[in-house]
LOPA-912842 format. One record per residue (C-alpha): residue in one letter; y, z, x. Coordinates in steps of 0.02 Angstrom, whole numbers, padded with zeros to 5 digits, always signed. Last residue first. Example, Ala and Ser with C-alpha at 12.3 -4.5 7.8 and 13.67 -1.06 7.14 Angstrom:
BEGIN
s-00053+00357+00684a-00225+00390+00615
This chain:
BEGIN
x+06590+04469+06708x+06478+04542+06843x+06495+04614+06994x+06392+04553+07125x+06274+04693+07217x+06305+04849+07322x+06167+04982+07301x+06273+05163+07287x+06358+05229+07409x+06517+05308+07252x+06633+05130+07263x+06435+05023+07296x+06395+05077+07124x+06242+05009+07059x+06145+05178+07104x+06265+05273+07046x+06281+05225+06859x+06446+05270+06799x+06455+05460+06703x+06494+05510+06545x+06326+05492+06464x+06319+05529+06270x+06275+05673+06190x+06406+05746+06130x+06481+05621+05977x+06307+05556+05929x+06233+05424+06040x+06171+05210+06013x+06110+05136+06153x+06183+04962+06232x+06075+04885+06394x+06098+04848+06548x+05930+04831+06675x+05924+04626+06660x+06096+04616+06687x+06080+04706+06868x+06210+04851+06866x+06373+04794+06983x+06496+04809+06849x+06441+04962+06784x+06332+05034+06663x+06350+05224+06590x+06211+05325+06649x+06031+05320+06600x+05940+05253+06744x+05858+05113+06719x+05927+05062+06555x+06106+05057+06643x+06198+05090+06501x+06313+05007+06392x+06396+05130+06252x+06375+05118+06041x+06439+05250+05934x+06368+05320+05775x+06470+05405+05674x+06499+05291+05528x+06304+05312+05490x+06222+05157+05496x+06144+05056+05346x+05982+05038+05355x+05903+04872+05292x+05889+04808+05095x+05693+04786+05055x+05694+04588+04996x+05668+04596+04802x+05466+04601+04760x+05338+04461+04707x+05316+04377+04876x+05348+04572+04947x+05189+04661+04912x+05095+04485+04983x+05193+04492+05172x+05181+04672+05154x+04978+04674+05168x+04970+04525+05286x+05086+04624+05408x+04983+04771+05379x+04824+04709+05426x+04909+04622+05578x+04970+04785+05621x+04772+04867+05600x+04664+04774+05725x+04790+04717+05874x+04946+04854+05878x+04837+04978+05844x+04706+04935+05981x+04532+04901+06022x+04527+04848+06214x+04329+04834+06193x+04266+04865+06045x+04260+05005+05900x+04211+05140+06022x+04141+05289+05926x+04174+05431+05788x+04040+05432+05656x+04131+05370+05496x+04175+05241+05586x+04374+05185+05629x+04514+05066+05574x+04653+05165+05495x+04845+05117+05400x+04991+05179+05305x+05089+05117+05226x+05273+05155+05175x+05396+05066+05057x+05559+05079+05013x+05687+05066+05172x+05542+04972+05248x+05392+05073+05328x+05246+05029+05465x+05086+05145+05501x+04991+05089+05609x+04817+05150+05669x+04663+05126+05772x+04535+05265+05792x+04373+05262+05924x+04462+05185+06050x+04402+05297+06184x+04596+05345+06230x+04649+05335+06040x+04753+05210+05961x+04894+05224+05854x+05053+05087+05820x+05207+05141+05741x+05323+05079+05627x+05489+04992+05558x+05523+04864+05440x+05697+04767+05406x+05592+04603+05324x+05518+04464+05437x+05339+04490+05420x+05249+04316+05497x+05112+04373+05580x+05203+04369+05731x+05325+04495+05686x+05196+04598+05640x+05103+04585+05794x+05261+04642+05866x+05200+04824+05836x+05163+04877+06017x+05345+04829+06062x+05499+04681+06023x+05534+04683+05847x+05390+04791+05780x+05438+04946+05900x+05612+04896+05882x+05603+04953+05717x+05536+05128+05773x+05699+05145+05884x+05808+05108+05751x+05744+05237+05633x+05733+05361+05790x+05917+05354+05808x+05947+05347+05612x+05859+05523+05592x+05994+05583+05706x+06142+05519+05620x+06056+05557+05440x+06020+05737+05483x+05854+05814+05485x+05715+05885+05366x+05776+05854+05198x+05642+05868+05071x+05599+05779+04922x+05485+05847+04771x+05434+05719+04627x+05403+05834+04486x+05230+05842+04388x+05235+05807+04223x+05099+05919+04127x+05055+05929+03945x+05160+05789+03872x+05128+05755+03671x+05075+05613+03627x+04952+05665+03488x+04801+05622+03595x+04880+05730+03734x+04983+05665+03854x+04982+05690+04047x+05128+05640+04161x+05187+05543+04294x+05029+05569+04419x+04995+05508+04592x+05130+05590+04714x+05147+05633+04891x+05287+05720+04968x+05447+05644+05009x+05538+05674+05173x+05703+05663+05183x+05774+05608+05357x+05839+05431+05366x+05753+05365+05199x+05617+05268+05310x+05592+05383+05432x+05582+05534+05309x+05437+05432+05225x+05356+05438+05391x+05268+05600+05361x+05215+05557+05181x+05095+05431+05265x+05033+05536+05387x+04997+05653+05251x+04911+05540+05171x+04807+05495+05343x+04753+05669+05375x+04784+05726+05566x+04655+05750+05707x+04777+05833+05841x+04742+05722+06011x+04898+05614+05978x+05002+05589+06134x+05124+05732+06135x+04940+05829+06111x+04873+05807+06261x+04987+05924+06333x+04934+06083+06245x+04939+06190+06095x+04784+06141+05961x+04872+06060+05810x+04784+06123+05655x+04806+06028+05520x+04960+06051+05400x+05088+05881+05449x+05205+05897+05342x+05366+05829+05455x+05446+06010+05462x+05263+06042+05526x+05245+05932+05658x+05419+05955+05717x+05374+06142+05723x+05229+06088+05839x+05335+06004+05959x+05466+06130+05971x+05300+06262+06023x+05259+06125+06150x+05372+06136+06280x+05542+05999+06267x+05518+05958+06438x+05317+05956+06432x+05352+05855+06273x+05452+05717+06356x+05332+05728+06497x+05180+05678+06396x+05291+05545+06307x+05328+05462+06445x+05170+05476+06526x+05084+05414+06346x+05189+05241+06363x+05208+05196+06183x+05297+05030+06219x+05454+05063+06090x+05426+05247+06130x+05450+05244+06315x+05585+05086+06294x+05689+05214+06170x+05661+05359+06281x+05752+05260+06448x+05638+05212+06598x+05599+05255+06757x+05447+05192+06836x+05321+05054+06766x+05133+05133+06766x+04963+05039+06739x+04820+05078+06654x+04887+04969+06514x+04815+05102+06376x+04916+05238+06501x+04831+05347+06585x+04823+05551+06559x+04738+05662+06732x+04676+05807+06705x+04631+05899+06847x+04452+05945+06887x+04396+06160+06847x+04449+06169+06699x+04473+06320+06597x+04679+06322+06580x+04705+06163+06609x+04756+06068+06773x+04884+05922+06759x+04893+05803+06862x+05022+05659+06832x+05056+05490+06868x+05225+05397+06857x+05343+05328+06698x+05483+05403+06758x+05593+05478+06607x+05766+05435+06568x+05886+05492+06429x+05957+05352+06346x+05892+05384+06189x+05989+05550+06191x+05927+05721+06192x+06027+05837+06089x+05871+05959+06045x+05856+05874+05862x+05832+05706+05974x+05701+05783+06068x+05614+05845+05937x+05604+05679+05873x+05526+05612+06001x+05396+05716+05995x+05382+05698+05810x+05376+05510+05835x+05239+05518+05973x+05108+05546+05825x+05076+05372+05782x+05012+05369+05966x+04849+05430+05925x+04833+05519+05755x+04655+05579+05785x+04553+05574+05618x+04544+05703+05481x+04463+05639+05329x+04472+05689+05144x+04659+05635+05074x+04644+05443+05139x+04463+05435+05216x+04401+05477+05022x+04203+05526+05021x+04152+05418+04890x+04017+05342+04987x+03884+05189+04942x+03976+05135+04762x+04147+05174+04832x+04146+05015+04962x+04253+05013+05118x+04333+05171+05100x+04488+05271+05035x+04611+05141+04962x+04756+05188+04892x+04908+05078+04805x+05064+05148+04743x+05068+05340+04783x+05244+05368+04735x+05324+05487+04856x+05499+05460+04743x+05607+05377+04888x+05473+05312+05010x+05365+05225+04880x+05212+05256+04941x+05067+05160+05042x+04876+05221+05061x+04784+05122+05163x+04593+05161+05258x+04450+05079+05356x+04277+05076+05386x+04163+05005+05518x+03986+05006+05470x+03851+05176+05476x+03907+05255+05329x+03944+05458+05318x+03976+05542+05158x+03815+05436+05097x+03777+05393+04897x+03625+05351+04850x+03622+05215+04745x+03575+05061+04830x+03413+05145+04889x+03306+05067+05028x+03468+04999+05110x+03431+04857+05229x+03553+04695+05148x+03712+04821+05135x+03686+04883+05311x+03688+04696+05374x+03843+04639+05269x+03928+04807+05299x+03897+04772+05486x+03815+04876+05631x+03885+04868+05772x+03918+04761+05955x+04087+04680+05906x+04153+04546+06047x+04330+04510+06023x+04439+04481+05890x+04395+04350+05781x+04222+04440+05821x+04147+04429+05639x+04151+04617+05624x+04336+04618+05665x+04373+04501+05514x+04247+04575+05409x+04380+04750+05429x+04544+04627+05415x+04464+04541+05249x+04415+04707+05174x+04590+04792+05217x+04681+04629+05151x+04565+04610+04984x+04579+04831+04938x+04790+04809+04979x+04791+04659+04867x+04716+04742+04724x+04798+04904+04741x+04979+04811+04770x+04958+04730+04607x+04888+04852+04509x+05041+04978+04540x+04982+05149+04534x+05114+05291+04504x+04989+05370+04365x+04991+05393+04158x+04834+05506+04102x+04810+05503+03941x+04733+05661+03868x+04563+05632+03756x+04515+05780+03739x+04323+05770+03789x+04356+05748+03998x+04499+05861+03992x+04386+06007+03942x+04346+06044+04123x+04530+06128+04176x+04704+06067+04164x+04764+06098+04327x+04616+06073+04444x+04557+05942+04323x+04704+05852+04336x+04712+05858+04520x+04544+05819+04521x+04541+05673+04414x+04670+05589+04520x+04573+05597+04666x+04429+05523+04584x+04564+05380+04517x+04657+05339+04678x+04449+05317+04776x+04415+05208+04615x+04577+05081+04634x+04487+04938+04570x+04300+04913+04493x+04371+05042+04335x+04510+04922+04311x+04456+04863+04113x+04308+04802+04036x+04336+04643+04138x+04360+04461+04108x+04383+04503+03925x+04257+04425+03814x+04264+04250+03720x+04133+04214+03604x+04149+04051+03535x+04228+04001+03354x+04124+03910+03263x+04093+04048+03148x+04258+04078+03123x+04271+03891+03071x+04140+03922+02930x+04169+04081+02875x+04360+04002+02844x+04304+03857+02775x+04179+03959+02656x+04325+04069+02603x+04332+04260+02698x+04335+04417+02633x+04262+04362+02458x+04087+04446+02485x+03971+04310+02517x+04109+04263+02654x+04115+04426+02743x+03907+04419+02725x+03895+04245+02830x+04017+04324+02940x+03912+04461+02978x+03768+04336+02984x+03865+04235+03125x+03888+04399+03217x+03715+04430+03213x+03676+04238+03300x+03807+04269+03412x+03764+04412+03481x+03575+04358+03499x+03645+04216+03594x+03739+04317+03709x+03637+04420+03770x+03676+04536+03894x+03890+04505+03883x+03870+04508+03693x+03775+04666+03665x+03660+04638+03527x+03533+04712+03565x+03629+04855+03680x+03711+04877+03539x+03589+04891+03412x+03608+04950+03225x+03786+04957+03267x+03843+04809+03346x+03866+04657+03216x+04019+04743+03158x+04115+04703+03327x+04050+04535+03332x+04123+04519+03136x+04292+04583+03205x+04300+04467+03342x+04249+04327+03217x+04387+04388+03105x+04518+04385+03218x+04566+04586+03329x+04741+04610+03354x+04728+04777+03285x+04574+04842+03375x+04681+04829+03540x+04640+04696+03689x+04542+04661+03815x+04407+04582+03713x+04245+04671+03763x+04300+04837+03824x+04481+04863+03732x+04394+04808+03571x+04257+04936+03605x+04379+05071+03631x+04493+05014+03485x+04323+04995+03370x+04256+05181+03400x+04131+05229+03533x+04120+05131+03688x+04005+05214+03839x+03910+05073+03825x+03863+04997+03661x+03962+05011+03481x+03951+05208+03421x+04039+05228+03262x+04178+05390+03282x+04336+05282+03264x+04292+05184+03138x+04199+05299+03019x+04347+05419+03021x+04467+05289+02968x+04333+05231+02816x+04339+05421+02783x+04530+05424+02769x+04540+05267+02666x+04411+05349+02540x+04486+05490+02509x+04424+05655+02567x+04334+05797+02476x+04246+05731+02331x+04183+05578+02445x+04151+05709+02576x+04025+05846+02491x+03942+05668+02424x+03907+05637+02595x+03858+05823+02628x+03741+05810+02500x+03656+05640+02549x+03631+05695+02735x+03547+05861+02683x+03436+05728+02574x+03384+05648+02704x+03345+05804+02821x+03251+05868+02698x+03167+05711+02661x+03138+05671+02883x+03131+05543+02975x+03228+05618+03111x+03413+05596+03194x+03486+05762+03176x+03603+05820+03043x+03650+05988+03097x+03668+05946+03280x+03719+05802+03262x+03883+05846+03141x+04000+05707+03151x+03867+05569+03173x+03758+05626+03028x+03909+05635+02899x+03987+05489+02956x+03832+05379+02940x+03814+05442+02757x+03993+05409+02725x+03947+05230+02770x+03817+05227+02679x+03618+05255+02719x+03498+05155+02642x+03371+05135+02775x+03245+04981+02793x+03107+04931+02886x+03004+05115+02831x+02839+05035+02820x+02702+04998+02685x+02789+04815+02689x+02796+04793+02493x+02853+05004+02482x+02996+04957+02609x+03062+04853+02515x+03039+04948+02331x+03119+05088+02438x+03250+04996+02514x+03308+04901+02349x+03309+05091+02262x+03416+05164+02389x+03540+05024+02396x+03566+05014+02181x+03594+05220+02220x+03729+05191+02351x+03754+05390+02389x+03924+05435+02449x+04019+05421+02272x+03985+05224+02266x+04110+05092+02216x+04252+05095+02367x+04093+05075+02504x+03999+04949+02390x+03951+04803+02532x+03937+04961+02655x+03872+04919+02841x+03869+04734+02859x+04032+04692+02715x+04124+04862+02738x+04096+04830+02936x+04179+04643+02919x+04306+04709+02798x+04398+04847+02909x+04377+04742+03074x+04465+04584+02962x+04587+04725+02900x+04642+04762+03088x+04655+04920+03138x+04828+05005+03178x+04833+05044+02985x+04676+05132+03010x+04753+05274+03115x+04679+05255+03325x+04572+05370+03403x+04529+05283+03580x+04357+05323+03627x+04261+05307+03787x+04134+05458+03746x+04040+05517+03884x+04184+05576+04010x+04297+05461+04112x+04397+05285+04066x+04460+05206+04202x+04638+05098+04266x+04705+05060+04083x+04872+04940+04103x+05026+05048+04067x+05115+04976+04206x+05124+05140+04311x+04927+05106+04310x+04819+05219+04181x+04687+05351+04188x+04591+05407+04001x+04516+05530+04010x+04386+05523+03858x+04395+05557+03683x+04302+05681+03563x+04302+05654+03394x+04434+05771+03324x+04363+05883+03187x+04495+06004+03118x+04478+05933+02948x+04293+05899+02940x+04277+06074+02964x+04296+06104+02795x+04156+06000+02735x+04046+06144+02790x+03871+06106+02875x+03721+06098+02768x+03598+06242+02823x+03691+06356+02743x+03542+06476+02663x+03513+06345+02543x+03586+06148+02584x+03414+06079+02567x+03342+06191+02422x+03399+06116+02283x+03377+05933+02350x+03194+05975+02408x+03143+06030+02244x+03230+05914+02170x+03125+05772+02281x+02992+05864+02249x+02999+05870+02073x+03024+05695+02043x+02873+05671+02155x+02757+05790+02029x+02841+05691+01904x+02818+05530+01968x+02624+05567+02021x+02572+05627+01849x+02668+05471+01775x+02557+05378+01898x+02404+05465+01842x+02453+05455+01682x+02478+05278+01676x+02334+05240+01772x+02234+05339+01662x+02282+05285+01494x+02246+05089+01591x+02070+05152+01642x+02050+05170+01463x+02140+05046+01396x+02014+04947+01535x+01850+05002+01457x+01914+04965+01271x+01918+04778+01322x+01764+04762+01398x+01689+04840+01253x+01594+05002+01231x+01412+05004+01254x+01259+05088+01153x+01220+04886+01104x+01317+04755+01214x+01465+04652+01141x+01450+04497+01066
């Protein structure tokens, strides 16, 4: 019964009901007009970027450097992105983000209104914003244009998002936008787009993706470092499971198929791609392109196509590495420094980056001989501590690597191989000294006369300091130069035995004429440089020079492969190199740089051992003992998977005489054996006259004759 003066229970709550209702109408309507509010408004006064530009956008694309193989070397700039048309993408890539990102991508016009309403009432039941509604379009839209369409929590900025999307549904068809989408979506890393990420964790392109690929792929988005599958795997797999899950659910896949994809284990690519190897060839690289092409290079995506050959690179970096520890262990004598092992273990900061290091370092650069090819390069122990590049950067003392140009003066004078020089102290004042100088040999010992070929082929410095103080040094220098040698080369006799400080790729270039009989070639890293389309921007010529004859160039050929046969580079021989090679061994008086530099009729590579900071390696450190064993080990790998190098062939006018190696004239009957000898001359320049000091007929010394 109800209460007197009262109303009902009943009648109490229509009433509170009217209210409700009205209120809530009250509240719809005043939101309704908000939201319109907002919606009319957003775009005003051209806030909304213009659909237009969507035409000329091109997502921006790193360098991209690549081996002469093809192989990707490094990406550089912020955006590692390969833009790629969606036929080259795999459908199971196309489906797998339709089915996680945009289940009704070909149904809505931009705006998935069934999606906006489940996030709201979602969202509304957790009094937190858990989850968005944006499309796929939607996702385009804020990615292409950042700037306009930031990344805030915002209505206005919502709904700016919304009108541009629809702005592109009406603008673009839908295959083109899904295209767009793919190749701007950012999936962990540096990797934005699906052929960049498939190229970084499967090795391989976006169209030769599977389905569970594809779904692991998909799976990245809303968190790729989350769900990144080389941090965590299981998380990874767990997403990409659900991805499947929804493929399925959606009639991309069967339930079999789900099923057995989802089985199917993660396997990544051993690497992202080269960018551990060949990073001093790279850097170097980068600014020549840079230098030519300027700074946008790193956002337009040109292609970079280099002379590198991967092979060579990696075993050049593992036989430099494994000669350096080598000497550091004391295989080779005592070693009193510092070593990479120790100075790695006692660094306070890991990444700071030093010009100088403390350990012993080293440096190889070989090119093909013919084009100047820079096939393999490495400019320091470890790029990660010092990225200063001993190859193009440093100047070190050439040592006795630079006798050649002396030597081959001499032969461009008309001086013959068989010419003799005594091997015999000297005192030399210069001009400012007060004491004498006074060269040694490395053997500290001195053996008398003695033909240019056997002064070269042991790398006696008196010989050669004698040769050039007969030849004066102003030949010298120009022989240095024809040869490309561009440091400054201080006049004076200590240079016919290596005091300039020299660069080691021009070293390198140098003794290309050696090994093509006079043409030198001059250093080259770069093919060409495409732009996204294809198109070539720059192809840099390979540039050869002739600098001497054949006939002569082929005297100090042969000489420089009896170096390795039977001199200072034997080592070689030793280690088991038994190709046609030539070369020369360096070392400087304090031993502070060791060198060799050895060639084939192909190939040449160069070699350093030094520090940063110059000083003493070891005791008795030497060319022909640290670095030709290097080399040898080098070449004997380059050439297990390369046709033998052919050897020299010798000029038809070349002649052949026996001479008495002691003292240069034609041999005779009564020379010692052990002193004869056969030397090669150009028509001239050959000795006319019997020895006379084995010729009792002319008072010479009378001995047997012999057969």
């Amino acid at each position: 019964m109800a209460r007197a003066g009262g109303r009902s229970a009943p009648s109490r709550w229509r009433v509170v009901g009217r209210r409700l209702i009205v209120g809530g109408l009250a509240v719809a309507g005043f939101g309704a007009g908000l939201v319109i509010g907002t919606w009319q408004r957003a775009c005003a006064a051209n806030q909304c970027p213009s659909i237009g530009l969507l035409e000329r956008y091109r997502a921006a694309q790193a360098l991209k450097i690549y081996a002469a193989d093809g192989r990707l070397v490094r990406e550089i700039g912020e955006h590692h992105r390969t833009v790629v048309p969606l036929d080259q993408i795999a459908l199971p890539v196309q489906a797998a983000f339709i089915a996680i990102e945009d289940k009704r991508f070909y149904k809505h016009d931009g705006i998935d209104y069934r999606r906006i309403a489940g996030a709201a009432w979602r969202n509304l039941l957790c009094l937190c914003y858990s989850e968005g509604f944006s499309t796929m379009t939607m996702q385009l839209a804020r990615d292409v244009w950042p700037d306009e369409l930031p990344k805030e929590k915002t209505l206005a900025r919502k709904i700016r998002e919304m009108q541009v999307a629809l702005e592109i549904e009406r603008t673009y068809s839908k295959e083109r936008i899904l295209e767009l989408y793919l190749n701007d979506v950012f999936l962990g890393g540096s990797a934005f787009g699906v052929e960049g990420a498939a190229r970084r964790y499967f090795g391989k392109s976006a169209r030769d993706l599977n389905p569970a690929e594809a779904a692991m792929l998909a799976a990245l988005p809303p968190g790729p470092s989350r769900y990144d599958p080389r941090r965590d795997p299981y998380s990874a797999l767990g997403r990409r499971n659900v991805v499947l899950n929804l493929m399925r659910d959606q009639g991309y896949l069967t339930a079999p198929e789900a099923e057995r994809w989802k089985a199917y284990p993660i396997v990544l690519s051993s690497r992202v791609d080269f960018a551990d190897i060949a990073p001093y060839f790279t850097e170097w690289v980068r600014r020549e392109v840079q230098a030519r092409l300027g700074g946008e290079i790193y956002e337009m995506g040109y292609r970079v196509y280099t002379t590198l050959d991967l092979e060579m690179q990696l075993a050049a970096e593992r036989h430099l590495e494994a000669q350096l520890e080598e000497v550091e262990v004391g295989s080779y004598g005592l070693y009193r420094h510092i070593t990479y092992q120790d100075d790695l273990g006692e660094r306070i900061d890991p990444g700071i980056k030093r010009d100088q290091t403390p350990y012993l370092q080293g440096a190889l650069v070989t090119l093909d001989a013919d084009s100047g090819y820079v096939r393999a390069m490495v400019g320091g122990r470890d790029y990660s501590d010092s990225e200063w590049n001993r190859v193009t950067q440093a100047q070190r003392q050439a040592g006795s690597t630079f006798k050649p140009y002396v030597y081959t003066a001499a032969i461009r004078a008309g001086i013959p191989l068989s010419h003799i020089i005594v091997d015999a102290p000297i005192s030399v004042l210069q001009p400012g000294d007060t004491m004498p100088w006074e060269p040694q040999n490395f053997e500290l010992d001195f053996l008398g006369p003695m033909t240019l070929r056997r002064g070269l082929r042991l790398s006696r410095n008196l010989v050669a300091i004698k040769l050039g103080q007969e030849l004066g040094v102003r030949p010298v220098i120009g022989e240095a130069r024809r040869f490309g040698i561009s440091t400054q080369l201080y006049p004076g006799d200590a240079l016919y035995i290596g005091s300039a400080s020299v660069i080691p790729l021009e070293m390198a270039s140098a003794y290309t004429a050696f090994a093509t009989l006079g043409v030198r070639t001059v250093p080259l890293g770069i093919l060409r440089v495409e732009d996204q389309q294809g198109n070539i921007v720059w192809e840099p010529q390979v540039r050869r020079e002739r600098i001497i004859d054949e006939e002569h160039m082929w005297l100090m050929t042969d000489v420089l492969t009896d170096v390795i046969d039977n001199g200072t580079g034997s080592a070689v021989r030793r280690a088991g190199f038994s190709y046609p090679a030539g070369g020369k061994t360096g070392t400087t008086d304090d031993g502070t740089d060791v060198w060799f530099i050895g060639f084939t009729s192909e190939l040449v590579t160069a070699a350093w051992i030094g520090f940063d900071r110059p000083q003493r390696i070891k005791a008795n450190a030497a060319g022909g003992t640290l670095v030709a064993p290097l080399w040898a080990a080098y070449m004997n790998e380059v050439y297990e998977s390369r046709p033998a190098p052919v050897p020299w062939s010798r000029p038809g006018d070349l002649f052949a005489l026996q001479i008495d190696a002691t003292t240069g004239f034609l041999a005779t009957p009564w020379c010692p054996r052990e002193s004869t000898a056969y030397e090669w001359f150009i028509h001239g320049t050959e000795p006319i006259e019997h020895c006379p000091v084995h010729d009792p007929l002319r008072g010479g010394i009378p001995g047997p004759a012999r057969d």
